[in-house]
C-alpha positions in Angstrom: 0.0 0.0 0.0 2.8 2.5 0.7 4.1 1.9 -2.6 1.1 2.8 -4.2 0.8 5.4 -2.1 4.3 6.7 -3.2 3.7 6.0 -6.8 0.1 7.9 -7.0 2.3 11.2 -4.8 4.9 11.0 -7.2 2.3 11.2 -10.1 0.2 14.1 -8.0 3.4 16.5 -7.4 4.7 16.1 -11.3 1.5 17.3 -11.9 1.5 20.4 -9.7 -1.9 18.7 -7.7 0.1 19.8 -4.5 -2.9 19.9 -2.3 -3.2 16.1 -3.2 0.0 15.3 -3.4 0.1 16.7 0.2 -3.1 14.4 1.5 -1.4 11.3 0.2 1.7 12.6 2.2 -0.2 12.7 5.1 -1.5 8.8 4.5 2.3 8.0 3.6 2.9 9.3 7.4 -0.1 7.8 9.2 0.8 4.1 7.7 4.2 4.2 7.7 6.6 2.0 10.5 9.9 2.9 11.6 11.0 0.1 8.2 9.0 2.5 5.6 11.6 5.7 6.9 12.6 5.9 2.8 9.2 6.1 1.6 8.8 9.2 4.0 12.3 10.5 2.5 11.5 10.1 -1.1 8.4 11.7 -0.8 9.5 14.8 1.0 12.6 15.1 -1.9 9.7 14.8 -4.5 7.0 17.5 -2.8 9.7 20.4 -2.1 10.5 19.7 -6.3 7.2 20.4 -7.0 6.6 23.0 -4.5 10.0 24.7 -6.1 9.0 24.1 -10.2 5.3 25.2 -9.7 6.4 28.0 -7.4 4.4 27.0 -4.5 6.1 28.8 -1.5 3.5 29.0 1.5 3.1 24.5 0.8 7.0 24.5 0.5 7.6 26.3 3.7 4.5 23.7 5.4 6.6 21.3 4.3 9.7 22.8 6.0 8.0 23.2 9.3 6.9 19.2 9.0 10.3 18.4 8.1 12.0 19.4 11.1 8.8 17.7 13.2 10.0 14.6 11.8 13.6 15.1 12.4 14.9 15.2 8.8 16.8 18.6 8.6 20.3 16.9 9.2 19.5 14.5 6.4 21.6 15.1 3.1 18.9 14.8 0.7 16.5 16.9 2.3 19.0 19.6 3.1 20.0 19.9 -0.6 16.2 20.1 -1.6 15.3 22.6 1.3 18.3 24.6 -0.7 17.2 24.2 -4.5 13.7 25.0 -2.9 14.3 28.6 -1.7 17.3 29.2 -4.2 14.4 29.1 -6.8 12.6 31.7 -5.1 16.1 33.6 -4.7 15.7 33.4 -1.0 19.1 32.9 0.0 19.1 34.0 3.2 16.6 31.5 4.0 18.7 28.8 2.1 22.1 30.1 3.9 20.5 29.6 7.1 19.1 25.8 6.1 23.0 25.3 4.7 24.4 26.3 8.0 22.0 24.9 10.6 22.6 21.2 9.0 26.0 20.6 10.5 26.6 18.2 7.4 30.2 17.3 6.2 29.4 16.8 2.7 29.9 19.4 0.7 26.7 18.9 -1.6 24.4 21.7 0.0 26.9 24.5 0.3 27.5 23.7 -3.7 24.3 24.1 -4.2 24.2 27.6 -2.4 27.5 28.5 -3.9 25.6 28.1 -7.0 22.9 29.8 -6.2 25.0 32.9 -5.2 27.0 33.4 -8.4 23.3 33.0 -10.2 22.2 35.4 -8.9 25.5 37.8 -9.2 26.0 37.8 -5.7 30.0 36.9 -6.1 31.2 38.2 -2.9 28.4 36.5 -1.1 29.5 32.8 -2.7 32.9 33.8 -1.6 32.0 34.1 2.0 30.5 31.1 1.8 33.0 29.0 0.1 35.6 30.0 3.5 32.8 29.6 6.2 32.3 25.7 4.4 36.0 25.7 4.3 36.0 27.0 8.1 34.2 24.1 9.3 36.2 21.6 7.9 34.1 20.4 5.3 36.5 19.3 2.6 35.5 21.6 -1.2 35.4 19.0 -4.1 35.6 19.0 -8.0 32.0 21.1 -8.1 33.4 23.2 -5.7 36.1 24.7 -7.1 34.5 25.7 -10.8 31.6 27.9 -8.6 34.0 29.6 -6.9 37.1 30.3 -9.6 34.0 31.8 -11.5 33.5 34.0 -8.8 36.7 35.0 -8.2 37.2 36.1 -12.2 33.6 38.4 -11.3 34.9 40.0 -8.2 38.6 40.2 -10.1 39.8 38.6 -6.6 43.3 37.9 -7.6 45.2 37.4 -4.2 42.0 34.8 -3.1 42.1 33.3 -6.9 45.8 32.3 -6.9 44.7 31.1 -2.9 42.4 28.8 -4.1 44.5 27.8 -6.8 47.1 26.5 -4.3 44.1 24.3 -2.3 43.1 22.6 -5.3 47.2 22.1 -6.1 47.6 20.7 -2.8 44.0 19.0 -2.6 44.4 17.2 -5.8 47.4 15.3 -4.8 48.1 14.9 -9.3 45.1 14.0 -9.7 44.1 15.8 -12.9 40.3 16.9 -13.3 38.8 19.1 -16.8 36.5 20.9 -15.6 38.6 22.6 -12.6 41.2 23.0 -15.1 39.0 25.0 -17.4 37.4 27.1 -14.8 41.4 28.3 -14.0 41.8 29.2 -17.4 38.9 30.9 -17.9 39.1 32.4 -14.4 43.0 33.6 -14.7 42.0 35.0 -18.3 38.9 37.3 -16.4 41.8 38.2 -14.3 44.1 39.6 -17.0 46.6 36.9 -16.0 47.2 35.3 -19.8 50.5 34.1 -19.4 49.2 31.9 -16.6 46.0 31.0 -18.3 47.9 30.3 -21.4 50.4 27.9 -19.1 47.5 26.1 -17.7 46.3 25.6 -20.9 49.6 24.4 -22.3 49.8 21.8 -19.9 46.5 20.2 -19.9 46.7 16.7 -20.6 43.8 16.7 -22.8 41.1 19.1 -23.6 37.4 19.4 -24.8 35.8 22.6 -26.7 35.2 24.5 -23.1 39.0 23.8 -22.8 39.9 26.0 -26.1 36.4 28.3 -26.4 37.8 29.2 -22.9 41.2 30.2 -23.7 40.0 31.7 -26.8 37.9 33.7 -25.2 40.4 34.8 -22.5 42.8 36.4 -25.9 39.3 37.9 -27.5 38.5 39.8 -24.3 41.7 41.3 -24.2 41.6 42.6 -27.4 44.7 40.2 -28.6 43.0 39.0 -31.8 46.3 37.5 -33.4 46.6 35.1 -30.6 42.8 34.2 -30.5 43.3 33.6 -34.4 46.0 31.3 -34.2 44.1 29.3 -31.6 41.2 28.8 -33.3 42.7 27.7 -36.3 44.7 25.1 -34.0 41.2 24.3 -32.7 39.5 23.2 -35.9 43.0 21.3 -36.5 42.3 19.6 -33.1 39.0 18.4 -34.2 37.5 20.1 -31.4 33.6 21.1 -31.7 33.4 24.8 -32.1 30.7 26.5 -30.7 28.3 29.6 -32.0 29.6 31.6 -29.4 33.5 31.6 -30.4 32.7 31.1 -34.2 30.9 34.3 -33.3 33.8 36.2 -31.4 36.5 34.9 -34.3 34.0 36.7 -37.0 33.2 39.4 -34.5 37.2 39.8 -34.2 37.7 39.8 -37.8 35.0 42.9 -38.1 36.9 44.9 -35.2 40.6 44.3 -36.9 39.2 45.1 -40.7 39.2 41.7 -42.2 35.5 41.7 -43.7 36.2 39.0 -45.8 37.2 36.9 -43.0 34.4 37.3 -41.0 32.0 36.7 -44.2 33.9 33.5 -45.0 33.5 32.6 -41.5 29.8 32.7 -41.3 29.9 30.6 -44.5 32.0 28.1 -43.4 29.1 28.0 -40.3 26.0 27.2 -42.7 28.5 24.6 -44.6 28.9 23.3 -40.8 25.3 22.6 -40.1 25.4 25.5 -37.6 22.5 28.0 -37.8 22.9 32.0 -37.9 21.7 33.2 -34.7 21.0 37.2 -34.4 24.7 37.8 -32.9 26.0 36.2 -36.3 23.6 38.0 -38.6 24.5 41.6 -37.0 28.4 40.5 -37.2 27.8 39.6 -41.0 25.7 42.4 -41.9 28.6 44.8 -40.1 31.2 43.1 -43.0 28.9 43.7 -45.5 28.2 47.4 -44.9 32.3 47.8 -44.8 33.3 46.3 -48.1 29.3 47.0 -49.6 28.5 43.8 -50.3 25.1 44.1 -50.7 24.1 40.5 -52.1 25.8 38.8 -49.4 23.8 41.2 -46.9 20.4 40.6 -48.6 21.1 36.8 -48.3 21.2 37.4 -44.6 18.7 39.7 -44.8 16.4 36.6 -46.2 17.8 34.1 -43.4 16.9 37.0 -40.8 13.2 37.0 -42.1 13.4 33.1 -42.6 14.6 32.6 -38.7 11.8 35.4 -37.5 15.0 37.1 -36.7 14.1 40.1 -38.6 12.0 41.5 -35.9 14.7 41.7 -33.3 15.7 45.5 -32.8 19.2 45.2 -33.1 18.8 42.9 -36.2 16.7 45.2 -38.0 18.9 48.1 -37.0 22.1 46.5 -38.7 19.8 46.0 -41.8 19.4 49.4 -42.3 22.7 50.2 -41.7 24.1 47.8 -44.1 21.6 48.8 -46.7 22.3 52.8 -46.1 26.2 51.8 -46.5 25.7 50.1 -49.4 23.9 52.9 -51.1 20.5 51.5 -51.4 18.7 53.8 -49.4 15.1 53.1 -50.9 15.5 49.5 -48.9 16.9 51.3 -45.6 13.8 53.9 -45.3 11.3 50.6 -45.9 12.7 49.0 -43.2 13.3 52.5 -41.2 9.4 53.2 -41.7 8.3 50.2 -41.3 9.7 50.0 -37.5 6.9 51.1 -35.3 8.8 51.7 -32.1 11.9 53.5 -33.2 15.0 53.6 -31.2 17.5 56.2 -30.8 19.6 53.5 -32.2 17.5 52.9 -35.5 17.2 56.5 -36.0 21.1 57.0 -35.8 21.4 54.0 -38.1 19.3 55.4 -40.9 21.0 59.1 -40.5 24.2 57.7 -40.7 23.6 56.2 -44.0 22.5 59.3 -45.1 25.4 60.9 -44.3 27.3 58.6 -45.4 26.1 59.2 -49.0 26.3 62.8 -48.3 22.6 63.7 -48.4 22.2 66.6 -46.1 18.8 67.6 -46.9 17.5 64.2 -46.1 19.5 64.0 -43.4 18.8 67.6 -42.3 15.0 66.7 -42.7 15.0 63.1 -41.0 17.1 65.2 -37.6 14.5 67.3 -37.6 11.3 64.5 -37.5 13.6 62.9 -35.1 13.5 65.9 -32.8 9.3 66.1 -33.3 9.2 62.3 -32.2 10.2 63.0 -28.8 13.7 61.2 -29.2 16.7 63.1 -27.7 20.0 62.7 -29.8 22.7 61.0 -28.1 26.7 61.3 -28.8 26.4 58.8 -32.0 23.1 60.9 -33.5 25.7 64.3 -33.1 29.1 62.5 -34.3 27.3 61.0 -37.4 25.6 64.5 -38.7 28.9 66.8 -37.7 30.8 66.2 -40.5 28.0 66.5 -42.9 27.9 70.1 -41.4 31.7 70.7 -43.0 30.5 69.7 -46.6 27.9 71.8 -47.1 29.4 75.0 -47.1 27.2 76.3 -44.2 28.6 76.0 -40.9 25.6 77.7 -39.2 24.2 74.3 -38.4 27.5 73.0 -37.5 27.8 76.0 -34.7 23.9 75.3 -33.5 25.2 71.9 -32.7 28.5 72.7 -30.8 26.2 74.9 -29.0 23.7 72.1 -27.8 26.8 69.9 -26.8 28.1 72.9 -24.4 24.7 73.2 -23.0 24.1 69.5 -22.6 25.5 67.8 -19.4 27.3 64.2 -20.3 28.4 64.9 -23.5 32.0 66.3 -22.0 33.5 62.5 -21.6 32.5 61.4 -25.5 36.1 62.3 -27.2 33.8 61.2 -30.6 32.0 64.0 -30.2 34.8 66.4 -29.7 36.6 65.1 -32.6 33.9 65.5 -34.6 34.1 69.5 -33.7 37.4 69.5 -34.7 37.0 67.5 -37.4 34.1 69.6 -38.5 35.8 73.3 -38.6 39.2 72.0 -39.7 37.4 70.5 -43.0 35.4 74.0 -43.3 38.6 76.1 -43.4 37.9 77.2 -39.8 40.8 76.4 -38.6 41.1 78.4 -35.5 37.8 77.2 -34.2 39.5 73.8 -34.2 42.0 74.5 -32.9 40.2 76.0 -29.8 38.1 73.2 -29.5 41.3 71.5 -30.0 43.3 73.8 -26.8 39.9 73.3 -24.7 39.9 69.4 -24.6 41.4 67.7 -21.7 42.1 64.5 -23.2 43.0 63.9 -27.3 43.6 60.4 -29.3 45.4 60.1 -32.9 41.6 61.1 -34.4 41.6 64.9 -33.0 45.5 65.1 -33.6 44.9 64.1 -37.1 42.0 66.1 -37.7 43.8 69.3 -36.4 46.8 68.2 -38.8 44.9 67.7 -41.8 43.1 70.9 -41.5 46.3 72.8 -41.2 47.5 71.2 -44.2 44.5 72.2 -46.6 45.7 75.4 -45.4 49.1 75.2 -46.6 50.3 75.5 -42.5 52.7 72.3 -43.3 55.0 73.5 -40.7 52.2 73.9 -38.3 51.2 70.8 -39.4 54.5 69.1 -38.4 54.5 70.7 -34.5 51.2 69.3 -34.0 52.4 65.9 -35.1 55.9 66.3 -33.2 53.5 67.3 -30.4 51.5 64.4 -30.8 54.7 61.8 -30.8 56.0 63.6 -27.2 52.8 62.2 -25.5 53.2 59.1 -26.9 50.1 58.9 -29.3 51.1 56.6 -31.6 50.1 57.7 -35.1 47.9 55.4 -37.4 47.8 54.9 -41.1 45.1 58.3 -41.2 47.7 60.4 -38.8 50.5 59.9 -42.0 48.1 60.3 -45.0 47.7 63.3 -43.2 51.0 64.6 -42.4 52.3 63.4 -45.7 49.0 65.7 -47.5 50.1 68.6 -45.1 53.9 68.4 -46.4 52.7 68.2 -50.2 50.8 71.3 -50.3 53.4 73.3 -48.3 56.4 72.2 -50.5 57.6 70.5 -47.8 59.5 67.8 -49.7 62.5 67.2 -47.4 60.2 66.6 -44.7 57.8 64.6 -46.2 60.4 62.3 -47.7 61.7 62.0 -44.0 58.8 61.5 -42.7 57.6 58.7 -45.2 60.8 56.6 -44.0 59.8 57.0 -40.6 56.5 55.6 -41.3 57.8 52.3 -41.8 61.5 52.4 -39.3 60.1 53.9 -36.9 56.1 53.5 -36.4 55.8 50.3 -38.2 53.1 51.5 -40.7 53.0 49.9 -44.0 52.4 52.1 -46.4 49.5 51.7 -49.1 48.0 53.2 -51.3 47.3 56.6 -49.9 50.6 56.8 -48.6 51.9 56.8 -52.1 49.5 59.1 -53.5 51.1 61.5 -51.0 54.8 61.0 -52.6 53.6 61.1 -56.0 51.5 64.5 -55.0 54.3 65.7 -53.0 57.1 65.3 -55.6 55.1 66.6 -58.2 53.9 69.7 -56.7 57.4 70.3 -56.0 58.5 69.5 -60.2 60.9 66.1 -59.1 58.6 64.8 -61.6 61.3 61.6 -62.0 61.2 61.5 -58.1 56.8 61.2 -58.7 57.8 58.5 -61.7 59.9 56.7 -59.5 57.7 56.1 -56.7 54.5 54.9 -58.8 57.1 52.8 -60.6 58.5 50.7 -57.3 55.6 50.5 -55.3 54.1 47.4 -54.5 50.4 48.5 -55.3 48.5 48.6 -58.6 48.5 53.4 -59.5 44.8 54.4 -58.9 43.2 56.8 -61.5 43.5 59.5 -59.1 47.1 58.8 -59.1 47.7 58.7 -62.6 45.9 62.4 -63.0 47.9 63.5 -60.0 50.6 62.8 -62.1 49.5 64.7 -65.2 48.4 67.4 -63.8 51.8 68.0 -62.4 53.3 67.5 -65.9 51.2 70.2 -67.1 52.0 72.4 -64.6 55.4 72.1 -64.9 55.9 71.6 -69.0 56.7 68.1 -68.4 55.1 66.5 -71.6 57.3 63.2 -71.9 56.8 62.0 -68.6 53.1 63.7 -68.9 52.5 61.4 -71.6 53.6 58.3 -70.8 51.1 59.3 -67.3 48.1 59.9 -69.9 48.6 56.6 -71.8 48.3 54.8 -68.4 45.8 56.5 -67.3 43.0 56.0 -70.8 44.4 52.2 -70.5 42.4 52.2 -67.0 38.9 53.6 -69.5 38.3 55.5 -66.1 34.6 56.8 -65.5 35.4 59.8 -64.2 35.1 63.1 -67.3 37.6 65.5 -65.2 40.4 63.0 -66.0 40.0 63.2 -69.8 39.4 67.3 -69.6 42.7 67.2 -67.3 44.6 65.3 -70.1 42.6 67.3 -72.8 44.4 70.6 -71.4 47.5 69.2 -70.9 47.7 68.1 -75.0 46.4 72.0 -75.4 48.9 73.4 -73.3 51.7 71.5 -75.3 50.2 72.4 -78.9 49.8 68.4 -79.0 46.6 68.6 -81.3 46.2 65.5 -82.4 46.3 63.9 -79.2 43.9 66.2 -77.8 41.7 65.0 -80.5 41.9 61.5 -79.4 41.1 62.0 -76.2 38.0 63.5 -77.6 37.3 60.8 -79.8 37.8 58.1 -76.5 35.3 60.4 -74.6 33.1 60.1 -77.0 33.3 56.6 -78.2 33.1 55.5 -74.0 29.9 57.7 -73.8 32.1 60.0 -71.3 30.4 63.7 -71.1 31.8 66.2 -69.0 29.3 67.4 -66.4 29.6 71.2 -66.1 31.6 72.7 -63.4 29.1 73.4 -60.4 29.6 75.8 -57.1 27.3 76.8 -54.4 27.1 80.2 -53.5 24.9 81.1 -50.8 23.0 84.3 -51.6 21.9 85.3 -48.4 18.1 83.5 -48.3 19.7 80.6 -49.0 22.3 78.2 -51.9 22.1 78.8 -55.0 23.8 76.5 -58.0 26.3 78.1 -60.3 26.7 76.2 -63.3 29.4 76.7 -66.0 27.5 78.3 -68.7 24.5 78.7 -67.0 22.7 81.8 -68.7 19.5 81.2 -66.9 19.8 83.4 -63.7 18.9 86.9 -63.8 21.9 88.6 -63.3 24.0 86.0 -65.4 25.7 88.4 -67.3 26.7 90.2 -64.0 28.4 86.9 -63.1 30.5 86.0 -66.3 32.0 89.9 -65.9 32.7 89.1 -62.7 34.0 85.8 -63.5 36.3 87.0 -66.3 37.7 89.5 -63.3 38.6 86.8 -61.2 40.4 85.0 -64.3 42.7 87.9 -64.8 43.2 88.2 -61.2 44.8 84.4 -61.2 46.6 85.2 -64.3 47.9 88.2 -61.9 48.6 86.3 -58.9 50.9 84.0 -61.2 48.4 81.4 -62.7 50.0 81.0 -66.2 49.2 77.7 -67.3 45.9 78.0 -67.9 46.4 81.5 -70.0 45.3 80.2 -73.1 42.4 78.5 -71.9 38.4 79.9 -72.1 36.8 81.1 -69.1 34.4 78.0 -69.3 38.0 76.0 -69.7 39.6 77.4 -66.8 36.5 77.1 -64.6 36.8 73.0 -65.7 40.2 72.9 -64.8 39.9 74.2 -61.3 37.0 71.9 -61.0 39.6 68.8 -62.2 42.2 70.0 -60.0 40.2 70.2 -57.2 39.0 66.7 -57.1 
């Protein structure tokens, strides 16, 4: 009968009937003898599970109160349930106090409270426990140690970790266990202890996925990508099982340290793996996309996303938009943008950065504005994105309203972005005093507002300027980046600096470690050309390692021109149509060069490859603001009122340049001249 009794209780409590799982209790009591103690045991365990998974705590605590009537709170099975019970109900006091009063040896229960602590993020709390258990001689075991290590990596408890460490050394007598071993790793990694971490790895007899996800982990949260590379590769080597989570972090690494291809292949070779795309992956992959515009790629995800019902998850949806905004395809952004009914600060930032991005400043202008009328306040991203769109509209009226609200605003004084932006902001307008006092007020600076300041000095043609602000920059040990050189390098080349420059472009790779691409080059050929060492300019597209841009190329020509190089000019021009670039202003570039030499014939050829690759020159275009507003002034626009105003005045400003010096132009039309400067400038 007390079988059946136990069987039909059993049956009761896994179906939450607690009130008659608790009368069959009480006719498991009433029949029982002194022989049927387990069947009493048993069906206490199985009540207080019930009473904890269907949340019942006045029953449990009846229970409790019956327990000790029938002497069981000293019994190892009941103690460990009376502390799952109120653990679920994140009582741990009460389950502290149940842990304590027990006077048991084994160290099950205080595990189990342990646990419950850390669970519930109450580190110190599982600490304290761990050396009162310790205190009364109750000996920690193998699911010991892994609760506390973990909460010694939380609480960043290095003196008590390495203390610990030495128990378990002198505790496990060489006996080897993997899961303590792992939770050292992982906990001397939380502790910025990799060398250590990296030695317990080392020596680890054998190891499972948590074993390298762990150590993996450790290099990824220190920012030490190279290392968590080179590991990971050794993992899939190893034939270890790699999780989402660190196929995650090595994509998520490859976004942070540029290599978007990397990351995409990743997340390929994770479908080819069987593994699904969970959001993290989709956000990582439609980051990649956005950098290198790969918009197929991101609309495949974008199909996954809405295949998985992941497309609905804010931060999702938000990485959409950004992607699609990167990638130009701004009809597809604003669906998804309008389509979001509750619209974050963060989805509104997403869609104005795109905008900005592409350089549309009324939209972006207009969409600030609705942003303001929906009640959201900007943050330090919303301001950062829309700055520098300020500096390339030829208005800095907004530009000034803005550094206004940020002086007014409390919080936004510890956001360096923002500040760089400022700096950014006026230094790219010409302004180049306001930067530098936004520059003089800042407290702290990075290589961003050094560079900004720099780069805006050398638009000016302050090179030497340039070069104390950089000097200053190396004296407090801000190490330049590859922006910080294209900078200095620019700032040299339009200050005839070439000494320095060629000094400084050396020192880039001796000195700072900076390979130089592309850019970098760009710089020497601009800055030896500028300067007439046109073989110098020759020389350095000839021996660098990269393929010449277009841009390089016309550099180059217009520098021949310039200086009444026409051999070396050219041999530039031929490389230059063999490229077919898209771009008009290069052909009208070589166009006036052939003019300028009396080179007829060529200059008809160029005409004849404009024409035959459908290129048409778009008319020169400036934007004058006219007080009420910009106005558009188009080369050989007749249209506006006082158009014949303009062309005198615009023939008075060529004679001026022919004044000031300007001489290579002098046989060119006004419309020709107007071109040129136009070319020149891009």
């Amino acid at each position: 009968m007390i079988d059946n009794l136990f069987n039909s209780l059993k049956d009761l409590s896994r179906q939450g009937h607690l009130l008659e799982a608790f009368e069959t209790f009480s006719l498991i009591k009433l029949h029982s003898s002194s022989t049927n103690y387990d069947a009493i045991l048993h069906s206490v365990s199985s009540l207080l599970s019930s009473c904890a998974n269907f949340k019942s705590l006045p029953q449990g605590k009846q229970l409790h109160a019956q327990i000790i009537s029938l002497g069981l709170e000293n019994h190892l099975t009941v103690v460990s349930k009376l502390v799952t019970f109120y653990s679920s109900f994140s009582l741990l006091g009460d389950a502290h106090v149940v842990t304590v009063n027990s006077n048991i040896l084994n160290p099950l229960p205080w595990n189990l409270l342990i646990s419950s602590y850390i669970n519930n993020g109450l580190h110190g709390e599982a600490l304290s426990a761990y050396k009162e258990m310790v205190h009364r001689g109750i000996r920690p075991d193998n699911f010991t140690y892994p609760s506390v290590l973990k909460a010694c990596g939380e609480k960043l408890d290095v003196a008590f970790g390495r203390e610990v460490h030495k128990s378990i050394t002198a505790a496990s007598r060489h006996i080897w266990n993997l899961y303590v071993h792992n939770s050292l790793v992982s906990m001397y990694g939380k502790l910025g202890e990799l060398d250590t971490a990296r030695c317990l790895f080392d020596q680890m007899p054998e190891r499972d996925a948590v074993s390298w996800n762990g150590i993996i982990s450790c290099y990824a949260s220190k920012g030490m990508w190279k290392e968590a590379f080179v590991l990971f590769e050794e993992m899939r080597v190893a034939g270890a099982e790699v999780n989402i989570i660190t196929w995650n972090t090595i994509a998520g690494g490859c976004v942070r340290t540029g290599n978007f291809k990397r990351a995409l292949a990743l997340l390929s070779q994770m479908r080819s793996c069987g593994i699904s795309l969970d959001p993290v992956a989709m956000i990582i992959g439609l980051g990649a996309c956005s950098h290198v515009g790969a918009i197929r790629l991101g609309t495949e995800v974008h199909a996954s996303a809405i295949r998985s019902c992941f497309d609905g998850f804010d931060n999702v949806r938000n990485a959409l938009i950004t992607m699609y905004s990167r990638c130009k395809d701004l009809r597809h952004a604003d669906i998804l943008f309008q389509s979001t009914e509750a619209k974050s600060i963060i989805t509104w930032n997403s869609m104005l950065s795109g905008y900005t991005h592409v350089e549309r400043s009324e939209e972006a202008s207009f969409l600030f504005k609705e942003m303001l009328f929906s009640g959201i306040e900007p943050n330090y991203v919303t301001i950062a994105s829309i700055l520098p769109l300020c500096a390339r509209v030829a208005n800095l009226q907004h530009g000034k309203e803005f550094h206004c609200y940020i002086m007014r605003r409390e919080g936004f004084e510890d956001y360096l972005l923002i500040w760089n932006s400022l700096v950014e902001m006026y230094a790219r307008s010409g302004k180049v005093l306001a930067a530098k006092r936004v520059f003089d007020s800042l407290r702290r600076r990075d290589e961003v507002t050094y560079t900004s300041l720099i780069s805006g000095y050398g638009i000016q043609g302050e090179g030497k300027t340039a070069l104390i602000l950089f000097d200053e920059m190396i004296k407090h040990q801000i190490k330049p980046d590859q922006v910080t050189m294209v900078a200095v390098l620019s700032a040299c080349s339009h200050s005839g600096l070439v000494a320095e420059g060629n000094f400084l472009f050396k020192k880039m790779i001796t000195v700072y470690g900076i390979v130089p691409g592309v850019e970098h080059f760009s710089c020497m050929v601009d800055l030896f050309g500028r300067a007439g060492l046109l073989r110098k300019a020759k020389e350095v597209i000839m021996s660098m390692p990269c393929r010449p841009t277009t841009a390089m190329w016309a550099t180059l020509i217009g520098a021949c021109r310039i200086h009444g190089n026409t051999e070396i000019g050219e041999w530039a021009a031929e490389k230059l149509l063999e490229m077919k670039p898209e771009n008009p202003g290069y052909y009208v570039l070589i166009a006036n060069m052939y003019a300028a030499a009396g080179r007829w014939s060529k200059l008809a050829e160029v005409r004849t490859s404009m024409r035959d690759l459908g290129v048409k020159k778009a008319p020169g275009c400036a934007w004058v603001d006219v007080g009420s507003g910009f106005s558009p002034f188009v080369v050989g626009d007749t249209s506006k009122l006082n158009s014949n105003e303009l062309y005198v005045l615009l023939e008075g400003l060529s004679d001026l340049m022919k004044d000031a010096g300007y001489v290579a132009g002098e046989n060119l039309s006004s419309e020709e001249v107007s071109e040129e400067i136009e070319c020149c400038n891009m």
